[in-house]
C-alpha positions as CSV (number, residue, x, y, z in Angstrom):
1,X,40.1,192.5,88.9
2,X,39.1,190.8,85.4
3,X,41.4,190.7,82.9
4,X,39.2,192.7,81.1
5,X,39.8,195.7,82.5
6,X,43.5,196.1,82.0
7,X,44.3,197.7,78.9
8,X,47.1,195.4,77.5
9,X,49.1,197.8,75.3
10,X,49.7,201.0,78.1
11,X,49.6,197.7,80.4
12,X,52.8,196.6,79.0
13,X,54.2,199.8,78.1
14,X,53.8,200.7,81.8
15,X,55.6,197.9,83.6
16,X,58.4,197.9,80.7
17,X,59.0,201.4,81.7
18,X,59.1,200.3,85.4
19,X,62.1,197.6,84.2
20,X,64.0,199.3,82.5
21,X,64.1,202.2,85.2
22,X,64.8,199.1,87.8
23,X,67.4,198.0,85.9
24,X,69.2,201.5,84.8
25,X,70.3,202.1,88.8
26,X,72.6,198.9,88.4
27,X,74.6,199.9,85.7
28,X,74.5,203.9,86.1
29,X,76.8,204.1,88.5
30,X,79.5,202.3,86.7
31,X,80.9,204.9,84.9
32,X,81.4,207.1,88.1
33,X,83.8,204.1,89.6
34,X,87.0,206.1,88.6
35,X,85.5,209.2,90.7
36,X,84.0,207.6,93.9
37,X,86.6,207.7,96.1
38,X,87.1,211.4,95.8
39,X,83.3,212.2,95.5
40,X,82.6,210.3,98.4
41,X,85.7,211.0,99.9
42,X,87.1,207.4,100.6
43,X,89.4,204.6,99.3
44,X,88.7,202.7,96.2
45,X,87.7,199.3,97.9
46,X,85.5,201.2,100.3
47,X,83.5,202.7,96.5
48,X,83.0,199.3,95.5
49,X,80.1,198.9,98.0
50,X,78.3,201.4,96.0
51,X,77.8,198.8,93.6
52,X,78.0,195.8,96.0
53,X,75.3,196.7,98.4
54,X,72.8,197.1,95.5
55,X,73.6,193.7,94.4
56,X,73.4,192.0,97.8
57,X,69.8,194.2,98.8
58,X,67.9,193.6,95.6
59,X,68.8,189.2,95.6
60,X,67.1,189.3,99.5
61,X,64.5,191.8,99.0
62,X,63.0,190.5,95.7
63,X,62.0,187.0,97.0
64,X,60.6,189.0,100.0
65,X,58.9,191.7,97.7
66,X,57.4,188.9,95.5
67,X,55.8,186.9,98.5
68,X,54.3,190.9,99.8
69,X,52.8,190.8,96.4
70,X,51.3,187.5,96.5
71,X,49.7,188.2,100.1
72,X,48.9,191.8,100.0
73,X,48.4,192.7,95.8
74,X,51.0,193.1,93.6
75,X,49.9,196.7,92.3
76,X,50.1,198.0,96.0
77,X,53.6,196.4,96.0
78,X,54.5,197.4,92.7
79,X,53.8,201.2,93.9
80,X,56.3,200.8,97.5
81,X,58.8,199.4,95.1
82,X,58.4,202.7,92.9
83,X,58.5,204.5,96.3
84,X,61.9,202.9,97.1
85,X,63.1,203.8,93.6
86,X,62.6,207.4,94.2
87,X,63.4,207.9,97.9
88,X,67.5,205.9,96.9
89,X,67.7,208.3,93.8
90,X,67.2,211.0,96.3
91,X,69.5,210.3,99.1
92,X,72.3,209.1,96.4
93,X,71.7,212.3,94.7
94,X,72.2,214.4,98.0
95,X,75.1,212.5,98.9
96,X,78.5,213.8,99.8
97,X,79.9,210.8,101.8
98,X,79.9,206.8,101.5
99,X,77.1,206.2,104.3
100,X,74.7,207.7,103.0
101,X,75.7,207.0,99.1
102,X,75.1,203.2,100.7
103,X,72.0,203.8,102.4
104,X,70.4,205.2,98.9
105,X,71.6,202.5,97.0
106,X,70.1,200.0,99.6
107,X,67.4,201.9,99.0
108,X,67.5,201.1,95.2
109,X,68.0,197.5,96.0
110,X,65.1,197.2,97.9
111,X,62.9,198.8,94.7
112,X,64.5,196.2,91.8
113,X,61.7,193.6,92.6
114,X,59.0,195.8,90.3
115,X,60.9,193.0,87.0
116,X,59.5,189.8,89.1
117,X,56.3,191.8,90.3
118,X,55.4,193.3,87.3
119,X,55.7,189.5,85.3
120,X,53.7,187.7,87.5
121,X,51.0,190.8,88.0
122,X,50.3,189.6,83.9
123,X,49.1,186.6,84.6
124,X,46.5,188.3,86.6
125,X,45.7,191.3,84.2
126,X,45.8,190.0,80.8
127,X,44.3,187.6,78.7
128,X,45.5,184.6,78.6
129,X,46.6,184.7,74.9
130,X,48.9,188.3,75.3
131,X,50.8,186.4,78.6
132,X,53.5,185.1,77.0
133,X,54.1,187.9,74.8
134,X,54.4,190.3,77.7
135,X,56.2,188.4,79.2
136,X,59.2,188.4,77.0
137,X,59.0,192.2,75.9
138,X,59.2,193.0,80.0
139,X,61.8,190.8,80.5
140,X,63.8,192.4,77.7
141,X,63.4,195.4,79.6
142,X,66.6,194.6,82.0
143,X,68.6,194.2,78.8
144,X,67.3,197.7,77.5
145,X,68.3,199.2,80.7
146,X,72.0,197.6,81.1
147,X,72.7,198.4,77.6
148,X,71.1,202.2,78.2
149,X,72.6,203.0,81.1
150,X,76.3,203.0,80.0
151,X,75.9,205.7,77.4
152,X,73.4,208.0,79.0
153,X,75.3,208.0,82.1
154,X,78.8,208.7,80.4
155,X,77.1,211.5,78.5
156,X,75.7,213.1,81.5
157,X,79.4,212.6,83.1
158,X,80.8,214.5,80.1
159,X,78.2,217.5,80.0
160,X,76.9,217.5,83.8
161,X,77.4,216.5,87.3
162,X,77.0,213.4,88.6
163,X,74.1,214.3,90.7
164,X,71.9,214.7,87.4
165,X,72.1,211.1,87.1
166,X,70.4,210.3,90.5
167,X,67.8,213.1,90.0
168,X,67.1,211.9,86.7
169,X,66.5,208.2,88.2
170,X,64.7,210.3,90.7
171,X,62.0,211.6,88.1
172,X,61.6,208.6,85.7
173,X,60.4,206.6,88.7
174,X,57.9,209.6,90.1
175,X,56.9,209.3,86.6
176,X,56.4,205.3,86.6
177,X,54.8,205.6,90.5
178,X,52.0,208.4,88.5
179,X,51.2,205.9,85.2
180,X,51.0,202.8,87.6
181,X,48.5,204.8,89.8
182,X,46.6,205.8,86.3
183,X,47.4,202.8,84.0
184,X,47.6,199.2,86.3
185,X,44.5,197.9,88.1
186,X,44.7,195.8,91.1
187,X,45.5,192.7,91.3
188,X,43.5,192.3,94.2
189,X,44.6,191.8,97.7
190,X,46.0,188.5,96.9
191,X,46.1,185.0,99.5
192,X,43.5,186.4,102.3
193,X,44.7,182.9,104.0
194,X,48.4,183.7,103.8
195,X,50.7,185.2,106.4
196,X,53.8,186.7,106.2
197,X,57.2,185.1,107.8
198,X,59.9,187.4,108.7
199,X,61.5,184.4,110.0
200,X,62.4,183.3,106.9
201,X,62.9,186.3,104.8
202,X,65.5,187.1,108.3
203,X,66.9,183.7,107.6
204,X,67.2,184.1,103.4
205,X,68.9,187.5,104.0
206,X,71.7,186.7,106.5
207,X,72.3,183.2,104.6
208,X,72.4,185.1,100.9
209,X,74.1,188.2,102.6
210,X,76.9,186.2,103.6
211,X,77.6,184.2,100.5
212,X,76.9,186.5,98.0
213,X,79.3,189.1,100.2
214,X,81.7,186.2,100.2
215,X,81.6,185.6,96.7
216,X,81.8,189.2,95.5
217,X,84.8,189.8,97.7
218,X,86.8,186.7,97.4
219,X,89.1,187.7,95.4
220,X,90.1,191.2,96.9
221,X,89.9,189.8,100.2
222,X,91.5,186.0,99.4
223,X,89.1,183.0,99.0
224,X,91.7,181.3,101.9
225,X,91.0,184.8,104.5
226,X,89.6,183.9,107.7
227,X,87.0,186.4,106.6
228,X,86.0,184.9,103.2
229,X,86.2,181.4,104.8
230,X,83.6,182.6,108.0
231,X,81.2,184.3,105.7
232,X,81.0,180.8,103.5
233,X,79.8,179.3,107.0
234,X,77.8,181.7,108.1
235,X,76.2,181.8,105.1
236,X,75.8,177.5,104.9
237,X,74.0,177.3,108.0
238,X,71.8,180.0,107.6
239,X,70.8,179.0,104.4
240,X,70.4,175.4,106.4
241,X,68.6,176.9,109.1
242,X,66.2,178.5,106.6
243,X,65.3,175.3,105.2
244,X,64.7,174.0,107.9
245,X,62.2,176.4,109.1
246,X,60.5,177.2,105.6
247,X,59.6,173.4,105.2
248,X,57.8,173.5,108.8
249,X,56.5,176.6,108.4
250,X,52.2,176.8,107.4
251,X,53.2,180.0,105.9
252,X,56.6,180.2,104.3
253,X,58.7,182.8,102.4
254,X,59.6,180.7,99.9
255,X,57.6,177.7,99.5
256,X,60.5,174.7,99.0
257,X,58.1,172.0,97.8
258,X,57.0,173.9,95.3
259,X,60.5,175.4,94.6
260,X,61.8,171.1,94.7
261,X,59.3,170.3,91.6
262,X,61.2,169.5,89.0
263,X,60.0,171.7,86.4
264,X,60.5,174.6,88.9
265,X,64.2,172.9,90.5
266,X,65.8,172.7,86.8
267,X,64.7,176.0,85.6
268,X,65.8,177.8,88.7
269,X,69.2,176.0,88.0
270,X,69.2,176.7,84.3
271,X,68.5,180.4,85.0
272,X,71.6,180.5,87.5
273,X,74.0,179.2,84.8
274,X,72.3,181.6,81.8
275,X,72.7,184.7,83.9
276,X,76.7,183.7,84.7
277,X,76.7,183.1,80.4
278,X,74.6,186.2,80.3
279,X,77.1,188.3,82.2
280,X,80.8,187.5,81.6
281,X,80.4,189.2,78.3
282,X,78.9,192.6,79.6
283,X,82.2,192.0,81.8
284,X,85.1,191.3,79.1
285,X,83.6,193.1,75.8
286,X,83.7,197.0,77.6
287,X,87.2,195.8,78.8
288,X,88.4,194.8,75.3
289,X,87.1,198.2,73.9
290,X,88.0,200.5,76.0
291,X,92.3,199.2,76.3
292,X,94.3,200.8,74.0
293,X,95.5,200.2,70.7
294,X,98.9,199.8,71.8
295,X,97.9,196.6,73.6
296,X,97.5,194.8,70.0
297,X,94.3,194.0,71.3
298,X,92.4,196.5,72.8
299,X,90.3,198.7,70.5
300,X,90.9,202.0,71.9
301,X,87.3,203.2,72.8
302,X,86.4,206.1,75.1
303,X,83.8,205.2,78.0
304,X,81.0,207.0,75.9
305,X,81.8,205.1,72.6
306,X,82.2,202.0,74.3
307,X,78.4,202.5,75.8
308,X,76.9,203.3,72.6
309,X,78.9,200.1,71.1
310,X,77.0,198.6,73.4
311,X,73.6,200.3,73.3
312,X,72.5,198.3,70.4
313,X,71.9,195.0,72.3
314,X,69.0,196.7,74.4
315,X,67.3,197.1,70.9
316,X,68.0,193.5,69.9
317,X,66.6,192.5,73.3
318,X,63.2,194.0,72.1
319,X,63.5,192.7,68.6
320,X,63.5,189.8,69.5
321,X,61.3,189.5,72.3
322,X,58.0,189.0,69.9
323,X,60.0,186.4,68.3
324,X,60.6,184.6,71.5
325,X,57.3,184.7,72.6
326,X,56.0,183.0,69.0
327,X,58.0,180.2,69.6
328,X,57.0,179.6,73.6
329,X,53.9,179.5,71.9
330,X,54.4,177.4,68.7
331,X,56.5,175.1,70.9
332,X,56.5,175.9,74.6
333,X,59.1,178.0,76.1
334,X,61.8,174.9,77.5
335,X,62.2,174.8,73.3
336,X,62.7,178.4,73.6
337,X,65.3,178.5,76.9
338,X,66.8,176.1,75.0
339,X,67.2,177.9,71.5
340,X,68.5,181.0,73.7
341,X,71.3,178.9,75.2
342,X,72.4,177.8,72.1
343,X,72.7,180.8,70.8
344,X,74.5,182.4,73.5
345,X,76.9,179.6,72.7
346,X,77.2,180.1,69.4
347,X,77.9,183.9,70.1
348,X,81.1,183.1,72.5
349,X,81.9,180.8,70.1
350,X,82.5,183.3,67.2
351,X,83.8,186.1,69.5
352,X,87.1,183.5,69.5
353,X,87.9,184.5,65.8
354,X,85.8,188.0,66.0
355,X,87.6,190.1,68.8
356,X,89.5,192.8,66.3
357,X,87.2,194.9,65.2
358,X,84.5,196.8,67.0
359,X,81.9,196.0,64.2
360,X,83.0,192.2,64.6
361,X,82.2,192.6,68.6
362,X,79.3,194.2,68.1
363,X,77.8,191.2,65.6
364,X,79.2,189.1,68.9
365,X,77.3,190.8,71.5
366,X,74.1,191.1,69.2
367,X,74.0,187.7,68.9
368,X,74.5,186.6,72.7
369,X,72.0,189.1,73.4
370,X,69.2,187.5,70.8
371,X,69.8,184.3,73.2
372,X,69.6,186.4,76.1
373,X,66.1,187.2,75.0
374,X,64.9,184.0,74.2
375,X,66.3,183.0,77.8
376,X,64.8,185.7,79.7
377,X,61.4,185.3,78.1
378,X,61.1,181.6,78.8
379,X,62.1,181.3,82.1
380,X,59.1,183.0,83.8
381,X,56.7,181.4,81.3
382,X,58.2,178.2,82.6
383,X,58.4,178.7,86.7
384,X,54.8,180.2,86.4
385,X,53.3,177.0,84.7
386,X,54.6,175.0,87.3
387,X,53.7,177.1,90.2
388,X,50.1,177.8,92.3
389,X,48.5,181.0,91.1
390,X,48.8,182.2,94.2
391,X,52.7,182.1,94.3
392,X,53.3,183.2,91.1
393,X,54.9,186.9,92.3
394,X,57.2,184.8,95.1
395,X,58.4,182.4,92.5
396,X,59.6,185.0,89.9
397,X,61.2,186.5,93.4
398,X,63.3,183.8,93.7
399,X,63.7,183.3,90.2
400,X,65.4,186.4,89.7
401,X,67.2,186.0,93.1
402,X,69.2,182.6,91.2
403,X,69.7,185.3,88.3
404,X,71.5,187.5,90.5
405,X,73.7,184.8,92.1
406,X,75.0,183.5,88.8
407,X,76.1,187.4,88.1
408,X,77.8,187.0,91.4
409,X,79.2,183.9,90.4
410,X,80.3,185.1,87.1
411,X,81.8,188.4,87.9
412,X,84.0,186.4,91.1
413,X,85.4,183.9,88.5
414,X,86.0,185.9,85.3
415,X,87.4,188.6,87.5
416,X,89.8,185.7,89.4
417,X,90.7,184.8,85.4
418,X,91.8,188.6,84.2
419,X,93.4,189.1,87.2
420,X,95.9,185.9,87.1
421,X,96.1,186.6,83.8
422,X,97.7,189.8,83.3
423,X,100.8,191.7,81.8
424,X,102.6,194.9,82.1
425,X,101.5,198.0,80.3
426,X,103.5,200.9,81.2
427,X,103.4,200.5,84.5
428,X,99.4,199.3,85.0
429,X,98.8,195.4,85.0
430,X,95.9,195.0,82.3
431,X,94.5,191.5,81.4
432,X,96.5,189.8,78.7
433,X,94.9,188.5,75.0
434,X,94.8,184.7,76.2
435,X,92.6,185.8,79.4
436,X,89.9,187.8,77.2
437,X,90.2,184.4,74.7
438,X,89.7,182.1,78.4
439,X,87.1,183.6,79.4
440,X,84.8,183.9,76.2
441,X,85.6,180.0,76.3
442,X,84.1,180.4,79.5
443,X,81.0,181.9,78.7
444,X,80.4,179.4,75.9
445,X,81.3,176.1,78.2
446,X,78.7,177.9,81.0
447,X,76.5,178.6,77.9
448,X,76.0,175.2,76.7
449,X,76.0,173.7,80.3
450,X,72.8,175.8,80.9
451,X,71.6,174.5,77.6
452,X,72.4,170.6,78.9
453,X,70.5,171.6,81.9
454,X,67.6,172.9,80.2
455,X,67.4,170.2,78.5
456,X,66.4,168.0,81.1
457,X,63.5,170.3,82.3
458,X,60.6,167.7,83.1
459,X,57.1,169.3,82.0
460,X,53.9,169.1,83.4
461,X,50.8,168.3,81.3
462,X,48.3,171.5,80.4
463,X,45.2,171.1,82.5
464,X,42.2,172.6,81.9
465,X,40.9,176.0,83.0
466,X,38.6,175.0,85.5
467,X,41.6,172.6,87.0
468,X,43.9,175.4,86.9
469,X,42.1,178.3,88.3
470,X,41.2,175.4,91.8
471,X,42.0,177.3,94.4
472,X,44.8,176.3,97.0
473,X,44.4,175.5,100.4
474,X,47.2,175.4,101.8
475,X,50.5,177.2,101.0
476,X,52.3,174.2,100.5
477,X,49.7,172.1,98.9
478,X,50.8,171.2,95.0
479,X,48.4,173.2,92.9
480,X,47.7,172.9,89.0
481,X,49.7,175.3,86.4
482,X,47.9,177.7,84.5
483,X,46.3,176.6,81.5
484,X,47.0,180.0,80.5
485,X,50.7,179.5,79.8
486,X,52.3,177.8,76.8
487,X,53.9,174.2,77.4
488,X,56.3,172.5,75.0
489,X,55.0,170.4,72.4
C-alpha cells in the first residue's frame, strides 16, 4: 500500500492508542498485589506470577510477533495482537483462581508486540518526512500507559471491583481492534520469499524463559539454589543452541548477522542498559512515597496519590516526544539517544539532594522521563536504519525484547539492594534511607554507562532511495538502510 493512502494524523493517533492500551496491562495489576492471594485464593509468592508470566510471554512472543509481521503483513498481525489483548482481559476478568488469572495474563503477553509492530508498520505507511516524528510520539506511548495505569487502577480499586479493570482493558482493545480495521491500511503481505522457523522462536523462548525466570526469581528463591543455578544453564545452552541454528538457518527468527552489525549490536546494548536506568526509578520513587512519615523519609502517600504523583511523566513523555524527534532530525537520533541518557543521569543525579518533598520527586521523575523520551524515540529510528526493509517489524521485536531484559535486570538488582538494606519499622522490615540513596546512584552509574555505550554507536552512510528501497534476496543478505530515516550529522 502507498504511503499515500494512510492518513498520518488518525494513523498515529490509532497505533498510540494501541500502546498505551499494550502497555496499561503491565502496570494495572500492581495495585491489586496486596489482594491476590485472597482473590485468587493462593500464597503471596504464588500472586507474583501474575505479574511474572506477563513479563516472561511478552520478551518471547514479541521477537516472534515482529518476524509474523514481516512475513505475513503487519496490519493482519497488528489485528491478532488486538485479538490477544481482548481474549487475556476476558479470562483475567472471569477469574476466580491463579490458573486461569495466569492463562489471561499469558494471554496479554502474547498481545504487547502491537509497540514494535505498530513502529515499524510507519515506515511502510507514512511519508518519509512524518517517520521519525511518529516514531517518538508512539514510543511515548509505553510511558503514557505506565504512568496511567497506577492511578486509574487505584481509583477503580477504591470505587469498584477489581473485575472492572480487566473489562475495561477488555473494551479499549475491542475499541483499538474496530479503528485498526477502519483507520490502518495494509502493509501488505510482507517477504512472499520468507518462511517461518518455529525452531528458533522454540529455541528463543525456552533460552529467554529460563533466564529471565531465573533472574526475576533470584532473589526469593537464592541466586546459589539448585533451581536458580539450573535455570541459568538451561537458559545458556538454549540461547547457544539457538544461535547456532539461526546462523544456519535460510530462514531465521531473528536474523544474527544483521542483529551483529554494529550499528544494530550497540544499540541493542544501549537500549538494555537505558531500560534498567529507565526502570529502577519507577521501582524506588512509589516506594519512597507511599512509607510513612514516621520513617523520616518516606512521604506518606496513599496508593492513589502516589499514582497521580506519578501520572505527570506520561504527559512529559508526549511533550517531549516532538522535541525528540526535531533533534533525530536536526542531528540524527545517536545525538538524540545520547542527549536522553544524559539526562536520565542528570535526573538520578539530583534526586540525591531532592528526595524530601513530593514536589522535589516529582521535578526528579519529570526530568528522567524527558530522557526517557529522547531514548525511546531514537532507538527504533536507529535499529531501522541499519536494518533490511523487510525485517524492520523483527528488529523492533527484538529491540524491545533487550528493553524487557534490562527491566528484569533492573528490578533483580535494585530489589537485591532494598532488601539487604533494610531496618525495623514496627515490626515490618522496610528499606532504609541509604538504600533508596544506593540505588538512585545506581540508576545514574547505569544511566551514564548507556550514554558511554551509545556513544560508540558506529553509523552507516545515508544511501539513496533507489539504493535503499533494493530489494533483498536472501534473509540474511546485508541490505541498505532506509534513506527515509534520519542519520547523525
Amino acid at each position: 500500500m502507498p504511503v499515500s493512502s494512510a492518513r498520518p494524523r488518525a494513523l498515529m493517533t490509532v497505533l498510540v492508542l494501541a500502546g498505551i492500551t499494550a502497555s496499561l496491562t503491565q502496570t494495572l495489576v500492581v495495585p491489586l498485589l496486596g489482594q491476590l492471594p485472597q482473590i485468587l485464593h493462593t500464597s503471596s509468592s504464588n500472586a507474583t506470577w501474575v505479574v511474572t508470566v506477563t513479563l516472561l510471554v511478552s520478551a518471547v512472543t514479541n521477537p516472534v510477533s515482529g518476524r509474523l509481521g514481516d512475513l505475513y503483513g503487519k496490519r493482519r498481525i497488528l489485528l491478532v495482537s488486538v485479538a490477544l489483548l481482548i481474549a487475556g482481559a476476558v479470562v483475567c476478568a472471569l477469574a476466580s483462581s491463579l490458573v486461569p488469572m495466569i492463562i489471561g495474563r499469558s494471554l496479554q503477553g502474547m498481545g504487547s508486540g502491537i509497540v514494535p509492530l505498530g513502529i515499524s508498520a510507519l515506515r511502510d505507511l507514512l511519508p518519509p518526512e512524518r517517520v521519525g516524528s511518529a516514531i517518538a510520539m508512539i514510543s511515548s506511548s509505553l510511558g503514557v500507559g505506565s504512568a496511567l495505569g497506577l492511578p486509574m487502577a487505584a481509583v477503580v480499586m477504591e470505587n469498584s471491583s477489581w473485575r472492572v479493570l480487566f473489562w475495561g482493558l477488555a473494551a479499549l482493545a475491542v475499541l483499538i481492534g474496530v479503528l485498526i480495521v477502519a483507520l490502518v491500511p495494509s502493509t501488505g503481505t510482507g517477504d512472499p520469499n520468507g518462511r517461518f522457523d518455529p525452531l528458533g522462536a522454540i529455541g528463543l523462548g525456552v533460552g529467554l524463559v529460563t533466564l529471565l525466570l531465573a533472574v526475576s526469581k533470584g532473589a526469593a528463591w537464592g541466586w546459589t539454589s539448585t533451581g536458580i543455578l539450573t535455570l541459568i544453564a538451561v537458559g545458556l545452552v538454549a540461547l547457544a543452541l539457538w544461535a547456532w541454528w539461526e546462523l544456519r538457518s535460510r530462514y531465521p527468527l531473528v536474523d544474527l548477522r544483521t542483529t551483529g552489525r554494529p550499528q544494530v549490536l550497540f544499540t541493542n546494548a544501549a537500549s538494555f542498559v537505558v531500560a534498567m536506568a529507565m526502570y529502577a526509578q519507577a521501582l524506588l520513587i512509589p516506594q519512597l512515597l507511599q512509607l510513612p512519615l514516621a520513617t523520616g523519609y518516606g512521604l506518606g502517600q496513599s496508593m492513589m496519590t502516589m499514582g497521580l504523583w506519578m501520572a505527570p511523566n506520561g504527559i512529559m513523555m508526549v511533550l517531549m516526544s516532538p522535541v525528540s524527534a526535531r533533534l533525530s532530525a536536526a542531528r540524527g537520533p545517536r545525538t538524540t539517544l545520547l542527549t536522553g541518557c544524559l539526562i536520565i543521569a542528570t535526573g538520578y543525579a539530583a534526586s540525591t539532594v531532592m528526595l524530601s518533598h513530593t514536589w522535589t520527586l516529582l521535578i526528579v521523575t519529570m526530568i528522567i522521563y524527558t530522557g526517557v523520551a529522547f531514548s525511546y524515540g531514537a532507538m527504533p529510528a536507529l535499529i531501522m536504519a541499519a536494518v533490511p526493509h523487510s525485517e524492520t517489524a523483527a528488529a523492533n521485536g527484538f529491540n524491545t525484547l533487550m528493553r524487557a531484559a534490562g527491566t528484569a535486570v533492573s528490578a533483580a538488582i535494585i530489589g537485591a539492594v532494598l532488601a539487604q538494606m533494610t531496618r525495623n519499622f514496627h515490626g515490618h522490615s522496610i528499606p532504609t534511607a541509604a538504600g533508596f540513596h544506593t540505588g538512585l546512584l545506581i540508576g545514574c552509574g547505569v544511566a551514564l554507562l548507556a550514554a558511554a555505550i551509545t556513544a560508540t554507536i558506529p553509523l552507516r552512510g545515508r544511501l539513496t532511495p533507489a539504493e535503499s528501497t533494493t530489494a533483498t534476496p536472501e534473509p540474511t543478505t546485508t541490505a541498505p538502510e532506509s534513506a527515509a530515516l534520519p542519520v547523525d550529522r
